[in-house]
C-alpha positions in Angstrom: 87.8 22.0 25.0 90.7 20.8 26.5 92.1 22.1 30.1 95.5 22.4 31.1 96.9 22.3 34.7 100.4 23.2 35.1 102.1 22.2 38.8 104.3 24.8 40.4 107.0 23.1 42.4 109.2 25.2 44.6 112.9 25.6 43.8 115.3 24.1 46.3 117.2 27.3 46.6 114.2 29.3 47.5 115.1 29.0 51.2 118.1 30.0 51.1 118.3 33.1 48.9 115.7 34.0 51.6 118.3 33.2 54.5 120.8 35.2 52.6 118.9 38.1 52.1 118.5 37.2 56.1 122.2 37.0 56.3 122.7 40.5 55.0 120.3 42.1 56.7 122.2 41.1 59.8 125.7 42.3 58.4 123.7 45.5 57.8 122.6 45.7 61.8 125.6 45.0 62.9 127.5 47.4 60.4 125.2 50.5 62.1 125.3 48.9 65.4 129.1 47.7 65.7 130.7 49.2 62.5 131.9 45.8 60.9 135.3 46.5 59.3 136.4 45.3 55.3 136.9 42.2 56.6 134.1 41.3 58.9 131.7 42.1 55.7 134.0 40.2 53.4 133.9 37.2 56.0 129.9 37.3 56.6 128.9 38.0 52.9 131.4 35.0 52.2 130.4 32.8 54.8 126.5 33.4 53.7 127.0 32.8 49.9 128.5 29.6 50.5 126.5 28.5 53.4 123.1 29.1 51.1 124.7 27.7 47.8 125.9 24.4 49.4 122.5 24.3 51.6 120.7 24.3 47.8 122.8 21.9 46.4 121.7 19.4 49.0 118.3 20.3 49.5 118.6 19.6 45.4 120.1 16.2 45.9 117.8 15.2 48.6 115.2 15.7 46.2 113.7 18.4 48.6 112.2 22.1 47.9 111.4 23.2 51.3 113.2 23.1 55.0 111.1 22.1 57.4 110.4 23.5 61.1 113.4 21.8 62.4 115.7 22.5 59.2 114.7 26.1 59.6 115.9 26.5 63.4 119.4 25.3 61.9 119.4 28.2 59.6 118.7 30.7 61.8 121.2 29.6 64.2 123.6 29.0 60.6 123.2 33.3 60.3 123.8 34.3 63.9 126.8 31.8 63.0 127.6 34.0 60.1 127.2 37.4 62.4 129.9 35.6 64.9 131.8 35.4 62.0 132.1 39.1 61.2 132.5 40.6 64.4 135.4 37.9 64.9 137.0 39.3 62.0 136.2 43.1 63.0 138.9 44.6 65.4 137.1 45.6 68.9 134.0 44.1 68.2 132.0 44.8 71.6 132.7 41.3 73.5 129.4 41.6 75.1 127.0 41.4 71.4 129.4 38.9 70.2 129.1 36.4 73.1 125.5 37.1 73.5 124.6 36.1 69.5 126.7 33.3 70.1 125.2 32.2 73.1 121.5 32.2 71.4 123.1 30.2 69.0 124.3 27.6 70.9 121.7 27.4 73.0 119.2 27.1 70.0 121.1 23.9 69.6 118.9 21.4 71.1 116.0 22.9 69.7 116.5 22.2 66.2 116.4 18.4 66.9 114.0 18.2 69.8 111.6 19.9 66.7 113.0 17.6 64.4 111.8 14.1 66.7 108.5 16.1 67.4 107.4 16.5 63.7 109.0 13.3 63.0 111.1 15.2 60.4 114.4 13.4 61.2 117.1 13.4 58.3 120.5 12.7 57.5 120.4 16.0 55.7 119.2 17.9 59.4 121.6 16.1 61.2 124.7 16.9 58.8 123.6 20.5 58.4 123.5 20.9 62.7 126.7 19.3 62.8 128.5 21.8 60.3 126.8 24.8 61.8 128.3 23.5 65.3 131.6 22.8 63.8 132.0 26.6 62.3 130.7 28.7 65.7 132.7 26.7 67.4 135.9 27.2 64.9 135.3 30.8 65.3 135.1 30.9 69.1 137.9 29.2 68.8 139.9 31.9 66.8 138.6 34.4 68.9 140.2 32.9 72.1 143.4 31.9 70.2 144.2 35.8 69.2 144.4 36.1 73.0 145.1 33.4 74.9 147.1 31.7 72.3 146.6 30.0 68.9 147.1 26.6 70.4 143.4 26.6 71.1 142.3 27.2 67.6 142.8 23.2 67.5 139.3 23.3 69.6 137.9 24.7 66.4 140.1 22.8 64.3 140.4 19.2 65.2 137.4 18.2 63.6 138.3 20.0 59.8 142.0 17.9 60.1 139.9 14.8 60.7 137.6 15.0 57.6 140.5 15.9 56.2 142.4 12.9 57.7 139.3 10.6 56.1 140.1 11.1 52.6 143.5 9.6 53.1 141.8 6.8 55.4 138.2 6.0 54.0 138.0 3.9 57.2 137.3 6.9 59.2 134.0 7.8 57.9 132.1 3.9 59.1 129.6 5.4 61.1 129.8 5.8 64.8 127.8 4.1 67.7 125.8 7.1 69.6 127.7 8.0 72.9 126.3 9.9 75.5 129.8 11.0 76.4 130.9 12.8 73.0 127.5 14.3 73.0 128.5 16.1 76.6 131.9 16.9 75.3 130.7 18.8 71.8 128.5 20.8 74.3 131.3 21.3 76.8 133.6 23.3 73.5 130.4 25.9 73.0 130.1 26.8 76.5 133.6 27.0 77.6 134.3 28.9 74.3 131.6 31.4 74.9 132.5 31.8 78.6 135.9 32.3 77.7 135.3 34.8 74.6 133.1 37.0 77.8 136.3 37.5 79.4 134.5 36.8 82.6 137.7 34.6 83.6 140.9 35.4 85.1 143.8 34.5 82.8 144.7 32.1 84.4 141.4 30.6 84.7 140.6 30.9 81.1 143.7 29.4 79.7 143.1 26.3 82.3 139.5 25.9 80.5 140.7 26.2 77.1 143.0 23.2 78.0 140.6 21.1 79.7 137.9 22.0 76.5 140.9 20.8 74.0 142.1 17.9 76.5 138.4 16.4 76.6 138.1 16.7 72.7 141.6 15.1 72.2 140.2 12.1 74.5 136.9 12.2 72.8 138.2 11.8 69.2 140.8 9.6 70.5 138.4 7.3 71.4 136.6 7.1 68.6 139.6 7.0 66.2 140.3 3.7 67.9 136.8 2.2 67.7 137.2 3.0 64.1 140.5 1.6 63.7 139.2 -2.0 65.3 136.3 -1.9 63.9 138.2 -1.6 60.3 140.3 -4.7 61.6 137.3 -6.7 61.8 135.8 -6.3 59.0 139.3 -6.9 57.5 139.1 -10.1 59.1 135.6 -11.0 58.3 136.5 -10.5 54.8 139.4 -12.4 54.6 137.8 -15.2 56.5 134.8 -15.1 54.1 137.4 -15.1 50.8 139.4 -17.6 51.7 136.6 -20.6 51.1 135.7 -19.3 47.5 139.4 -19.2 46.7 140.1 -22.7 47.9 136.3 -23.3 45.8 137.8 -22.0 43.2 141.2 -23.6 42.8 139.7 -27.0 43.2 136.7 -27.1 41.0 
């Protein structure tokens, strides 16, 4: 008699078919609760298909089937993201339910990698996903501000999607980056002053003066690391032609 055992493994995209059954469930909230327009559903029900296709693609390439505690926290902050991104693109969405979903998602921030160094389930798949969620809130926050204050301060948003896109042209840009304390504090500083401005708590005045100081303190953020990266290219320039030069001068003698 001979017995078979057959091992189920769990598809990659099992996660996130759930968090885009998750995603619509929220468009469908907010539909009864706000009245999303065409374009507010068009914008969540994009934004979720290719948030969950491109979060199963590398869950599949990281050779992993399931999210993990910390992982998970990113998603959920990943579809309030995409519920900021309806109601941005909805006329008159109430200011008040938009600041407030993107307040719990900003402040669900840290917790995603405090879980992550708890559980000891730190990876460059976590980090990468926390980063593009932050990049996208705060592109949309940004937008948000620019259709009032003006669309100078959708380079808040922006000036992080012109320097990936600044990388492919120079591959030196993506050497990794030292940790600094400093650009920490300033990605924090965009969320907040975003979402305080987006409350329209702030006189005019007041609010266009943050919005500068959030895009003046990013300018001097990237700025500094666009330089370290720039020297540091140089270096290893150097250290490359220094190393070269020997087995040349090997070469043309032996």
């Amino acid at each position: 008699m001979t017995i078979s055992t057959v091992t189920t493994t769990s598809s990659p995209y099992r996660a996130p078919l759930a968090g885009f059954a998750a995603q619509l469930l929220l468009l469908a909230v907010l539909s009864v609760t706000v009245g999303l327009g065409t374009w507010g559903w068009v914008a969540g029900v994009v934004y979720g298909t290719v948030l969950c296709g491109l979060l199963g693609l590398a869950l599949q390439r990281a050779g992993m089937t399931r999210l993990g505690w910390a992982n998970s926290v990113t998603f959920g902050r990943a579809i309030l993201t995409g519920g900021v991104t309806a109601m941005v693109l909805t006329p008159d969405s109430p200011v008040a339910l938009l600041v407030t979903v993107a307040a719990v998602a900003l402040a669900m921030d840290g917790v995603d990698g405090q879980v992550a160094r708890r559980t000891g389930t730190t990876t460059s798949l976590g980090a990468r996903f926390d980063m593009e969620i932050d990049a996208f809130l705060i592109l949309m926050l940004s937008i948000y501000a620019g259709a009032e204050y003006g669309w100078w301060a959708v380079a808040i948003g922006a000036f992080r999607y012109v320097f990936v896109a600044a990388s492919w042209a120079m591959p030196w840009l993506n050497a990794p980056l030292p940790p600094k304390f400093g650009r920490k504090v300033v990605a924090a500083q965009q969320g907040v002053m975003l979402a305080v401005v987006a409350s329209g708590l702030l006189p005019y005045a007041f609010a266009v003066l943050a919005l500068a100081v959030a895009l003046g303190s990013l300018t001097w953020s990237f700025g500094r690391d666009i330089a370290w990266l720039y020297h540091a290219s140089r270096v290893r320039e150097a250290a490359r032609s220094r190393w070269s030069a020997p087995r040349r001068e090997h070469a043309l003698v032996g």
